[in-house]
C-alpha positions as MATLAB code, in Angstrom:
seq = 'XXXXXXXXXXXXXXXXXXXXXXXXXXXXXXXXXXXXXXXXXXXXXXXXXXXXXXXXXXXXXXXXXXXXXXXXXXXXXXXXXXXXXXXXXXXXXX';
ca = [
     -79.397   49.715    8.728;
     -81.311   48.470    5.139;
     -84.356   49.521    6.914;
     -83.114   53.058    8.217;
     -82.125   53.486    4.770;
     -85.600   52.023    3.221;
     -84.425   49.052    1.425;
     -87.920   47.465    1.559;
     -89.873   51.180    0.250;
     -87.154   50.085   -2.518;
     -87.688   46.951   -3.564;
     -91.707   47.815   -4.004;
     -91.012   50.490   -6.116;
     -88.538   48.399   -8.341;
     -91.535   45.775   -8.175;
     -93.780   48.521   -9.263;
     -91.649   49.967  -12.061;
     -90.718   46.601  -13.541;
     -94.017   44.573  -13.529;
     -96.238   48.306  -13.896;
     -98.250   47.975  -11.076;
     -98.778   49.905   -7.904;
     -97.873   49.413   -4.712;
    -102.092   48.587   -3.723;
    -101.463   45.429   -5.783;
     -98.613   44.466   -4.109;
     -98.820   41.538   -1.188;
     -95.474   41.462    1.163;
     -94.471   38.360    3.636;
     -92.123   38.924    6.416;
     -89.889   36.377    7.614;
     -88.409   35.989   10.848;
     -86.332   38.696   12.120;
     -84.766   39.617   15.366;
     -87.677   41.893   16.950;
     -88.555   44.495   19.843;
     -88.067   41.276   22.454;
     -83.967   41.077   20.999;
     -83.011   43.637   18.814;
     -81.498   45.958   21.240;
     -80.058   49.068   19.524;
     -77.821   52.152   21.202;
     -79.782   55.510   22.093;
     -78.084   57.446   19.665;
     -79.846   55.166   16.791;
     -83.481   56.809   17.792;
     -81.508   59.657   15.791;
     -82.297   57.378   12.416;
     -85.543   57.079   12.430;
     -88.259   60.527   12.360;
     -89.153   61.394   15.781;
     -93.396   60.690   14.601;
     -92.260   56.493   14.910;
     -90.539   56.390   17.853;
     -93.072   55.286   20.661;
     -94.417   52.412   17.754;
     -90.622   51.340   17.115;
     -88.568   51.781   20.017;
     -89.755   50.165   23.801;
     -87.132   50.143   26.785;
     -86.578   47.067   28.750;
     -84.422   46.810   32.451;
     -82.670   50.526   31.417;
     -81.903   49.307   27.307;
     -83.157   50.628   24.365;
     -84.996   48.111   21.732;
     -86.475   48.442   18.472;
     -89.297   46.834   15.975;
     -87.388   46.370   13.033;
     -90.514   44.734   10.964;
     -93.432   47.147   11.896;
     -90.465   50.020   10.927;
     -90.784   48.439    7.701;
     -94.446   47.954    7.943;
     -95.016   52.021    8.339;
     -92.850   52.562    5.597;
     -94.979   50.607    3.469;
     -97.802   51.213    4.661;
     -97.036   54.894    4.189;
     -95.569   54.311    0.524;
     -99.499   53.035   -0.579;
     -99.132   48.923    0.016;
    -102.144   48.283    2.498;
    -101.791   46.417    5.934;
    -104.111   43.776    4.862;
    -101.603   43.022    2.048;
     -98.701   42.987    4.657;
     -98.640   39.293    6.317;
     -96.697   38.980    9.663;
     -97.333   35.571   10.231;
     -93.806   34.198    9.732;
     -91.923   37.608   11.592;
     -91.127   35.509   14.485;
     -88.158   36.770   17.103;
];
């Protein structure tokens, strides 16, 4: 639910209001967290998240809904100015 309610887009712009910088200079590491392969969510959550994510956040395996909690958090900042080269996946394991 922190991600629904953009508790990453958050933290950057504390990061960017307390050290004055912008979110271009900012570099973010993800650590593991459960992902599309686990995290399965109910169908009434796609009502969360704006209908423009849903085939990059949400895949259905055997009948059950799943979701990509770290790219959801990727978009967001991606979409809030920090860029994908400054966004390293490396540790996001399932």
């Amino acid at each position: 639910r922190g991600s629904v309610q953009g508790i990453a887009v958050a933290a950057v712009k504390q990061m960017v209001t307390t050290y004055q910088t912008q979110p271009e200079n900012v570099d973010i590491f993800f650590g593991p967290a459960a992902g599309s392969c686990c995290y399965q969510v109910q169908p009434d959550f796609k009502n969360e998240i704006e209908q423009k994510y849903h085939d990059l956040v949400f895949s259905m395996h055997d009948d059950a809904l799943f979701f990509d909690n770290g790219m959801y958090n990727k978009i967001q900042l991606i979409e809030l100015g920090v860029p994908a080269s400054h966004i390293n996946t490396e540790h996001n394991a399932c």
